[in-house]
C-alpha positions in Angstrom: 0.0 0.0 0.0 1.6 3.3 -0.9 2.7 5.8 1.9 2.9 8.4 -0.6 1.8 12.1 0.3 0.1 14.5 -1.5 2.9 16.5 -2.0 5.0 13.3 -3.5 2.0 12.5 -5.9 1.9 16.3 -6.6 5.6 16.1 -7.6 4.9 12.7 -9.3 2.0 14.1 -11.6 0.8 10.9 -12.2 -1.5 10.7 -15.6 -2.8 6.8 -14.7 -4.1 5.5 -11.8 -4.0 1.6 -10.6 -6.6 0.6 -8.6 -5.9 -3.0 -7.0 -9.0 -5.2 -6.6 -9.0 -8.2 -4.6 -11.7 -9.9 -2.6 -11.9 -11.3 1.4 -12.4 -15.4 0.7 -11.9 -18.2 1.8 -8.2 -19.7 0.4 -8.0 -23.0 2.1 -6.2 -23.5 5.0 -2.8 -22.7 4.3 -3.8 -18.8 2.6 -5.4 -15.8 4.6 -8.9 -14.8 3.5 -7.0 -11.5 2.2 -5.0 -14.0 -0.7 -6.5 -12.0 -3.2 -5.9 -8.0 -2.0 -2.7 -9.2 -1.3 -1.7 -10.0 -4.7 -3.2 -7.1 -6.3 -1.4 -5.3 -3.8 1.8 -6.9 -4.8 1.2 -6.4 -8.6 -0.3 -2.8 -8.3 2.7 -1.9 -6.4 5.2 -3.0 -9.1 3.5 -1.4 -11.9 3.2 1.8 -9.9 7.1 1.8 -9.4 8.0 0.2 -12.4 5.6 3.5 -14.9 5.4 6.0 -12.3 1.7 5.4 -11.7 -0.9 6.3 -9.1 -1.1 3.5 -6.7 -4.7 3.4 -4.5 -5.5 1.7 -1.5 -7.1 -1.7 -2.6 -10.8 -2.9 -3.0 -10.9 -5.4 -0.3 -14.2 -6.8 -0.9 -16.0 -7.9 -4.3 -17.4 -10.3 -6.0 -16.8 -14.0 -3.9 -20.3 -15.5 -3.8 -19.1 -18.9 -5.3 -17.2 -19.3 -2.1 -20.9 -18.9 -0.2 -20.4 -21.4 2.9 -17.1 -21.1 4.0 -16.1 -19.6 6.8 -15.0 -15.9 6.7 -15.8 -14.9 2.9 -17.9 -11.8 2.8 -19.1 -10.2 -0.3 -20.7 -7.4 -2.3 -22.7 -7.5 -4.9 -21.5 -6.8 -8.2 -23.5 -3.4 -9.1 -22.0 -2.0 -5.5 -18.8 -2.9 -7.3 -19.7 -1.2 -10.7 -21.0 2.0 -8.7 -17.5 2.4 -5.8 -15.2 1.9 -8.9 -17.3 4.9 -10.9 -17.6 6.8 -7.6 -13.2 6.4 -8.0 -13.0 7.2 -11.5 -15.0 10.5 -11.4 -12.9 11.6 -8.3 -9.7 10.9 -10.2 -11.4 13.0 -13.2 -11.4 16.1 -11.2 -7.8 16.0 -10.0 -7.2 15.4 -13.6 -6.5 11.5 -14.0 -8.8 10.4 -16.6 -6.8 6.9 -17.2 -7.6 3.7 -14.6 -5.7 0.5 -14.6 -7.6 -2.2 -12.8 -5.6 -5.1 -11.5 -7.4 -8.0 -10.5 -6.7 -10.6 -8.1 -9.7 -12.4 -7.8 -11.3 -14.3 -10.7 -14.8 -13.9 -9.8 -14.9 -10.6 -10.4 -16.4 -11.1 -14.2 -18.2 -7.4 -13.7 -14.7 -5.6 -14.1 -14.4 -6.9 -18.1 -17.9 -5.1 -18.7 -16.8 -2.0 -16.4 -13.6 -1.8 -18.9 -15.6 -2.3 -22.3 -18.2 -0.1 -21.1 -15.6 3.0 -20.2 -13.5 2.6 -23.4 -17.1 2.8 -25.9 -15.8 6.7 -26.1 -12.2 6.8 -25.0 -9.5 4.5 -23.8 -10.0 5.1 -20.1 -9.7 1.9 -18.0 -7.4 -1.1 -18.7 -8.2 -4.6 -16.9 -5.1 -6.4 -15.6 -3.9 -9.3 -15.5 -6.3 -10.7 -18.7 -5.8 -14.6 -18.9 -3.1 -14.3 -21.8 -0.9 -12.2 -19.5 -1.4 -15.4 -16.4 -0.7 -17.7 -19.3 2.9 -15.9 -19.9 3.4 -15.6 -16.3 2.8 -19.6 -15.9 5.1 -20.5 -18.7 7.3 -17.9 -17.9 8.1 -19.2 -13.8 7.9 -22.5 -15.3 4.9 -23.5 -13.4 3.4 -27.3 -13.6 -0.1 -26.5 -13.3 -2.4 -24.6 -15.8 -5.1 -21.8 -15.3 -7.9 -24.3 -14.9 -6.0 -26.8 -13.1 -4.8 -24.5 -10.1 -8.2 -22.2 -10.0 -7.9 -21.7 -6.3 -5.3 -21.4 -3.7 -2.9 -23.4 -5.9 0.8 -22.9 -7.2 0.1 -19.9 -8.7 -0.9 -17.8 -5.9 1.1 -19.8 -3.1 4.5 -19.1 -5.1 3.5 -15.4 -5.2 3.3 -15.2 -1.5 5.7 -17.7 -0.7 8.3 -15.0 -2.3 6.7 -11.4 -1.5 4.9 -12.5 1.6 6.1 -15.7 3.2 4.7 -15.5 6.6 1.0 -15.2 5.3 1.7 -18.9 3.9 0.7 -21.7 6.3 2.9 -24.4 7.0 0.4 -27.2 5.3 1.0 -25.5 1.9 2.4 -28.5 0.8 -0.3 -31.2 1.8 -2.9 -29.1 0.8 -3.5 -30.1 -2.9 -7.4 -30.8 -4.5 -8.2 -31.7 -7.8 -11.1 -30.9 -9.1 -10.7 -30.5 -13.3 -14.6 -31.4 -14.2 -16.6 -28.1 -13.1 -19.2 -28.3 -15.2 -21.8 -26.5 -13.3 -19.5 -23.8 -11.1 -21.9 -21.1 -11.9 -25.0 -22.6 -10.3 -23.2 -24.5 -7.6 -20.3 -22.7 -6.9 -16.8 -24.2 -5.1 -18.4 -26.1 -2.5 -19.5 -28.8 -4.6 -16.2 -29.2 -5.5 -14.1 -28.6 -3.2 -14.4 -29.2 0.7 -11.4 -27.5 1.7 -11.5 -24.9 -0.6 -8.7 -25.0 -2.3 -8.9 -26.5 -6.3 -5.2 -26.9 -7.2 -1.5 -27.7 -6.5 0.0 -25.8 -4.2 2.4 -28.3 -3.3 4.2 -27.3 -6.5 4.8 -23.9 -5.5 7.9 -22.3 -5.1 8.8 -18.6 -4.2 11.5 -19.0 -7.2 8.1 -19.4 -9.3 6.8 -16.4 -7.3 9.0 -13.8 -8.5 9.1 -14.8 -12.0 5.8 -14.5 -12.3 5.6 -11.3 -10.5 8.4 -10.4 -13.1 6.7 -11.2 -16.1 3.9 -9.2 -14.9 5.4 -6.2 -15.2 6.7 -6.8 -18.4 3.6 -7.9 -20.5 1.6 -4.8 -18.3 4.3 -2.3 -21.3 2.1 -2.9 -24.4 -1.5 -2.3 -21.9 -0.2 0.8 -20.7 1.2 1.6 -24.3 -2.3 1.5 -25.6 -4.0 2.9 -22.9 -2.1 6.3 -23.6 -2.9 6.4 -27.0 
C-alpha cells in the first residue's frame, strides 16, 4: 500500500491511476482470506514503481459469492462494485486523471471486463489487468506445472507469489494441501463447494517462491504494451 503524500504524488504528476481489486475469501487452509488483496497489492505496487503510476489503496471486498459457505468470505454484490469503482473514476477526473488500470486478483470478479468495455465505448479510459493471456505468460514464464484451470484456487500460482513477496502469510500445510477438481461443469449454479471441501482446487504443493517472483516479473513486463495502448 503506498505511503505516498500529496505533495509526492503532486511532484509525481501521475496521468494513470491503478486501482488493486482483490476480494476477502476463503483460500483454504494454508492462505489468509485477504490472498486476493494481497496479490493485487503486490502487482499494483510494481507497476506503480516500475511507470510512475498512481497506486490506491485496494478494493478489499467484491465479488466471492461462489465461495458462499465457508467460513470468513464476505461479499458485495456486483453493481456495488460497478458504482464504488465509478464513484473512484469521477474523483480521479477532477484532480485530472482520466486513465484507470484495474488489477485483478480475484477471478470472480467477471463485472470488471464489462466496467472496462463499457468505459473505453468513447475513449480508452480503463485497462483490466492481468487478462488470462498475460497469467498464461506468467505460468510458462516461472515455469509452473499446473495450468489456469487446473490450479483455480489457492494453488501454485498464488502460493508461489506469496511464498516469495509474503512468506509469513503462507501456512505451513501448503504442501499437503492439494485438490483436484478439473470437471466443473456446473461452477456457476453450484459454486466451489460442490467441488471442493477445503476450498482450495489446485497444486500448491508445487509452488515455489522462485516461481513467485518470475511470475511477478513477467507481470510487469507484458503490463508495457496495456499501458502503451491505454495512452494512446
Amino acid at each position: 500500500m503506498s505511503t505516498a503524500t500529496s505533495v509526492d504524488e503532486a511532484r509525481r504528476a501521475a496521468t494513470v491511476a491503478v486501482l488493486p481489486v482483490g476480494s476477502f475469501e476463503q483460500h483454504g487452509a494454508h492462505l489468509p482470506l485477504i490472498t486476493d488483496t494481497a496479490v493485487a497489492c503486490l502487482i499494483a505496487q510494481r507497476l506503480s514503481e516500475t511507470y510512475g503510476l498512481l497506486l490506491l489503496p485496494p478494493i478489499t471486498i467484491s465479488c466471492s459469492h461462489e465461495h458462499k459457505g465457508f467460513a470468513g468470505t464476505v461479499s458485495i454484490d456486483a453493481a456495488t462494485l460497478i458504482a464504488v469503482i465509478e464513484d473512484i473514476r469521477a474523483s480521479l477526473a477532477r484532480s485530472g486523471i482520466n486513465k484507470l488500470v484495474l488489477v485483478n486478483g480475484h477471478g470472480g470478479n467477471y463485472v470488471l471486463s464489462n466496467i472496462a468495455l463499457q468505459a473505453n465505448t468513447e475513449a480508452r479510459s480503463v485497462a483490466l489487468f492481468p487478462g488470462r493471456e498475460e497469467w498464461n505468460a506468467a505460468r510458462e514464464s516461472a515455469g509452473m506445472a499446473t495450468t489456469a484451470h487446473a490450479d483455480m484456487h489457492g494453488g501454485e500460482l498464488e502460493t508461489s507469489i506469496l511464498l516469495h513477496a509474503k512468506p509469513e502469510l503462507v501456512g505451513d500445510n501448503w504442501r499437503v494441501s492439494d485438490h483436484d477438481a478439473d470437471d466443473r461443469p456446473h461452477f456457476l449454479l453450484t459454486g466451489m463447494a460442490a467441488y471442493t471441501t477445503s476450498g482450495i482446487i489446485g497444486r500448491p504443493s508445487l509452488a515455489s517462491a522462485v516461481k513467485g517472483e518470475a511470475v511477478l516479473k513477467s507481470l510487469v513486463e507484458t503490463f508495457a504494451d496495456h499501458l502503451k495502448i491505454l495512452m494512446e
